[in-house]
N, C-alpha and C positions, 0 to 999 in steps of 0.2 A: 471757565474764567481763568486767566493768567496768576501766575504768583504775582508779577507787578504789580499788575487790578488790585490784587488781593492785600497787599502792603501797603498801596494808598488809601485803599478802601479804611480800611484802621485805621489809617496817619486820621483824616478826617474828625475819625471819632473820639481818637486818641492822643493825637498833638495840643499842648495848651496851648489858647489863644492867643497871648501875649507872646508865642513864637512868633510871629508874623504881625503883630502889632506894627512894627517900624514902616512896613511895606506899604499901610494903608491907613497912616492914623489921621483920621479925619475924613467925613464925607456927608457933600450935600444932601438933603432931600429929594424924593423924587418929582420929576416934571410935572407942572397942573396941567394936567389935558385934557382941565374944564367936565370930566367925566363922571361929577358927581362926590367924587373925593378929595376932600380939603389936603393939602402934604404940608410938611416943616421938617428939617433937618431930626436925626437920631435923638440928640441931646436936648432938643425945646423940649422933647415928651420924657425925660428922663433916664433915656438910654445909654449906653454907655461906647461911645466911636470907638474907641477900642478892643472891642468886642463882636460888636456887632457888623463893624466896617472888615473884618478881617475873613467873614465870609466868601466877597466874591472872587477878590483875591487867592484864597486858596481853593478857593473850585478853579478857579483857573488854570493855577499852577497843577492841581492832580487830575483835570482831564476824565473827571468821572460820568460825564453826559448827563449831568445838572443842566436844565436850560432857564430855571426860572427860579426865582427866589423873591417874593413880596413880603413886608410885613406893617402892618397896620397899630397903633396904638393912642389910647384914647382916641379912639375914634378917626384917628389921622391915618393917610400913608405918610411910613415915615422910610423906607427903608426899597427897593427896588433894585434888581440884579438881573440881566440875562445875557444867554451863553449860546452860541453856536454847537450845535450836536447833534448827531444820527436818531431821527423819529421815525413815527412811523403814526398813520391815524387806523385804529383796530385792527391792527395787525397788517396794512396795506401801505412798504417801504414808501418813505418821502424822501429819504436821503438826508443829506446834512439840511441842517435848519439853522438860519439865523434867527435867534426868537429876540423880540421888542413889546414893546406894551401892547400892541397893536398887533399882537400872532394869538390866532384860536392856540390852543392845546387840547391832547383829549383828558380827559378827566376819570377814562375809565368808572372803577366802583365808588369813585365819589359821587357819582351820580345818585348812587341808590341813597346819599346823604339825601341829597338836594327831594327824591321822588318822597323821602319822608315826610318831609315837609309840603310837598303838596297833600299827602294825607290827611294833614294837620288844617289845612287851609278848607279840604274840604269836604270835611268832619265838622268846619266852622261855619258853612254856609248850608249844610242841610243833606249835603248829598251823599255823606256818608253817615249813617247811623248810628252805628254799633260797631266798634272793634271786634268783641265777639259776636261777629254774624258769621255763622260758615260759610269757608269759603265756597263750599258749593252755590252756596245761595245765591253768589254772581253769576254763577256758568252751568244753567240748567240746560246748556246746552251736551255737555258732560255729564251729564246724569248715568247715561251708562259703566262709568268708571268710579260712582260711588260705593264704598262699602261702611259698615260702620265705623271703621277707625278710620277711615278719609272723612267721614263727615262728622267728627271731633274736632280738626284743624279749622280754624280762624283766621280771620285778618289780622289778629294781635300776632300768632302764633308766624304767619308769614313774615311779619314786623322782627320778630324776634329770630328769625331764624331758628326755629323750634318746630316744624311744622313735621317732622319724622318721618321724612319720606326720604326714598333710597335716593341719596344723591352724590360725587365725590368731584371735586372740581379745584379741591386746593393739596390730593398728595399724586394726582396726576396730574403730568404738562398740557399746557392748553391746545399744545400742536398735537396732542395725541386723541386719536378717534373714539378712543376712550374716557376722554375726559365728561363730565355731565354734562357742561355750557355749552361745550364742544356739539355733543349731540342735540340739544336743544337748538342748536346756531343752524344747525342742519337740517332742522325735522321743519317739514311742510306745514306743521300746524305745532307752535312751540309751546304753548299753553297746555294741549292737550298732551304733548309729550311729558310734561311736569308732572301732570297729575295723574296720568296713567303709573308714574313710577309707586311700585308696591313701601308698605309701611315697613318700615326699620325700627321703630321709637314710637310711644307713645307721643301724639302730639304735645307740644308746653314744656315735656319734661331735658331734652339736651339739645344745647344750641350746633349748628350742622350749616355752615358755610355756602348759602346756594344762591348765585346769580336766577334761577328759579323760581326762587321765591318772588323776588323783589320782579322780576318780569310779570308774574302773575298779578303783583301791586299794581301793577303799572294799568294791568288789562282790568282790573277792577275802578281805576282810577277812572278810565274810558266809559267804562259802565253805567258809573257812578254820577260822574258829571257829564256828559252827554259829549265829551269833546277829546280829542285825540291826548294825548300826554303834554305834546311841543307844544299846541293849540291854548291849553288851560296852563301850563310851565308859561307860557309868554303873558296871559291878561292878567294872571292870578299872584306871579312871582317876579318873573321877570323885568314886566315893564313897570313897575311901581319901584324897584330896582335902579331904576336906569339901566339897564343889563339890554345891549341891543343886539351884539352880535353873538349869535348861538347856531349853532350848529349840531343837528344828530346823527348818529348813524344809525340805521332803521338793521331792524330783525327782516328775516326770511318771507315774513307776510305781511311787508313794508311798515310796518307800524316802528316808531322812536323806542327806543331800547332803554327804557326807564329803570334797567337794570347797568347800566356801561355805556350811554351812547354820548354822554355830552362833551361837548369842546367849546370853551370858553376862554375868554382872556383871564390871564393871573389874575391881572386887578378886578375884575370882574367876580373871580372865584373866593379872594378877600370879601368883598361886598356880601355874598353869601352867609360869610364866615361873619361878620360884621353885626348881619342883621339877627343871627343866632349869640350870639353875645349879646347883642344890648334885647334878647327874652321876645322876638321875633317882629320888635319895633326899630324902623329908619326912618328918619328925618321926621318926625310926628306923627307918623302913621303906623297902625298896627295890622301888619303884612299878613302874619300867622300868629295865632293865640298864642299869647305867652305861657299859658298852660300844657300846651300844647309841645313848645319848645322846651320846657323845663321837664315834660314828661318823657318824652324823646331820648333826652342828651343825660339822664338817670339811670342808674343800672336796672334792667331789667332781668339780665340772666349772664350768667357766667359763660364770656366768650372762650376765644384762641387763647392758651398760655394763663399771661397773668392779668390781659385783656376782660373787663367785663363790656357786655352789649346793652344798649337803649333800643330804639325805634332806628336801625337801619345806624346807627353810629357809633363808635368803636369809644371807649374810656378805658385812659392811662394815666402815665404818672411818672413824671421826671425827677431825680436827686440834682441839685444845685447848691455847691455848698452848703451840704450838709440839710438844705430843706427839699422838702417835697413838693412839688409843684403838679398837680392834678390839669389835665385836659380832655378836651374834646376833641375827637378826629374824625375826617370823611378820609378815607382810604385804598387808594385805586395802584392795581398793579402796573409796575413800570417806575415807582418811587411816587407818586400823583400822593400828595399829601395837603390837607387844610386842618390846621392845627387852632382850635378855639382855649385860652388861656384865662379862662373869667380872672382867677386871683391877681393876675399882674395886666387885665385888660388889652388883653394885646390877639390879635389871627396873626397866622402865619401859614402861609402858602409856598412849596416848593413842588415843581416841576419836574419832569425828568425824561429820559429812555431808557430807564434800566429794567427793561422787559422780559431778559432771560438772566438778570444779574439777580445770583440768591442771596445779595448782598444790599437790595434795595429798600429794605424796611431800616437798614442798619445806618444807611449813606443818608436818607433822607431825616430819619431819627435823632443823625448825629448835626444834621444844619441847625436843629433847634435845639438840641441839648447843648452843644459846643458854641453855638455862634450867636444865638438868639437871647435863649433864657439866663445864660451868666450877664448880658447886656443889662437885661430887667433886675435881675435878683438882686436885692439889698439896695435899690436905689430910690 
């Protein structure tokens, strides 16, 4: 990464907003595209145009390969941004992209948000039982790669990223053949490469970062309910949604990658965001138990850093003026961020290509700390 990169990258984080206020003060609402989402301009909902308008304008101006930036509050769109820049879908060059409301994006490890929730969904209809049922108990087909401390691990334990099995995928690069996903992405049967890996940890007791894990969900999902992942994501989540255009990208033994494979539109990935804020109900209907939802998005174990983890979704916490402001996030490498804000009711969706930039948890962090939540705070 360039020292330039690296100077605007800060400016982002680090410029107040009111630097660039004059360039963009004031801005409509986004377009109704009939898609199920009521819109009103920033300030009907409490927002602050000054603030929160100065976003696209300086993504603009610094060039940092931002392509999408939505924000929803009380329940509205109120806010919509995008940006021409170098993508790419799993790793396979697209070139420059002009993104519009109307552009899939991948979504990467937000996904394993979204595969959470179908857990939830069906856990609520019968098919799943017990969080703690070992996980062998889905894959007696694997019975020869059980020992007693593999058959410790659970489906809660896969949930939580706890499952203590040897895996490294986040202090090596993904292009390296050494990486765990890497080899998983590769192996003829990725399941069984998962589970064949020897124990490291007691299962439950330290949280351990493993696209892995959440593929094994995925194939328990399959098990569970009788239907592929896209198959039950589309009757069960999807289309009660309105969420029409999805797209996956399948593992090595063609099956949906319920661990990274989704691409969806922004505003669609809002909706996601939307229907876990208001406790897993949209437009009077209740999607995913709201128990379910509030179990999930609660700390369960001590993540990355200062990070705690739920059921597959990441909990932080932003300073703004002096207060604390707590959320929820789905998480995907490349900048791929859905930021759920219960206290000031508001998602926030930002987009990206920053897939070798080690600056992309900071660039994406800073849209919503800098541009979003001083918009909200105090108003």
């Amino acid at each position: 990464m360039s020292i330039r990169t690296s100077a605007l990258a800060a400016l982002l984080v680090l410029v107040p907003v009111t630097a660039m206020a004059q360039t963009s003060a004031g801005c409509g609402g986004p377009a109704d595209l009939q898609d199920g989402w009521p819109v009103a301009s920033p300030d009907e909902t409490g927002l602050d145009p000054g603030s929160i308008c100065t976003i696209g304008p300086r993504l603009e101006a610094l060039k940092l390969n931002v392509h999408a930036v939505v924000v929803a509050r009380h329940g509205v769109l109120v806010y919509e941004r995008y940006f021409a820049g170098e993508d790419e879908m799993f790793g396979r060059p697209l070139g420059r992209v002009a993104y519009d409301a109307g552009t899939r994006h991948d979504l990467r490890s937000v996904t394993k948000s979204v595969t959470s929730l179908l857990v939830g969904i069906a856990a609520d209809i019968g098919a799943i039982k017990d969080l703690d049922a070992p996980v062998f108990s889905f894959f007696p087909e694997y019975a020869s790669l059980r020992t007693p401390e593999k058959d410790r691990i659970t489906l809660r334990h896969l949930l939580t990223m706890s499952a203590g099995l040897a895996w490294n995928e986040t202090t090596i690069p993904y292009k390296s053949s050494a990486n765990s996903e890497t080899q998983m992405d590769a192996a003829a049967d990725p399941y069984r490469y998962v589970l064949e890996q020897p124990v490291e940890q007691p299962a439950g007791e330290l949280y351990n970062y493993s696209s892995g894990s959440t593929a094994l969900i995925g194939a328990v999902l399959r098990k569970a309910t009788g239907r592929p992942v896209e198959r039950f994501a589309k009757e069960y989540l999807f289309d009660p949604l309105g969420i029409r255009d999805v797209e996956w990208v399948r593992n090595a033994n063609g099956e949906a990658r319920a661990e990274g494979g989704l691409r969806l539109r922004p505003r669609d990935v809002a909706k996601i965001g939307q229907l876990v804020l208001e406790h897993g109900g949209r437009h009077g209907r209740q999607i995913v138990p709201a128990a379910w939802v509030d179990q999930s998005t609660a700390p369960q174990i001590p993540g990355e850093g200062l990070f705690f983890y739920g059921y597959q979704w990441w909990l932080g916490r932003s300073l703004v003026d002096r207060r604390e402001v707590d959320w929820v996030a789905g998480i995907g490498s490349g900048g791929q961020r859905l930021f759920i804000v219960p206290s000031l009711d508001m998602v926030v969706v930002v987009m990206a290509g920053l897939y070798d930039n080690p600056l992309q948890g900071v660039i994406s962090l800073g849209v919503l700390n800098r541009g979003v939540l001083p918009a909200a705070v105090g108003r």
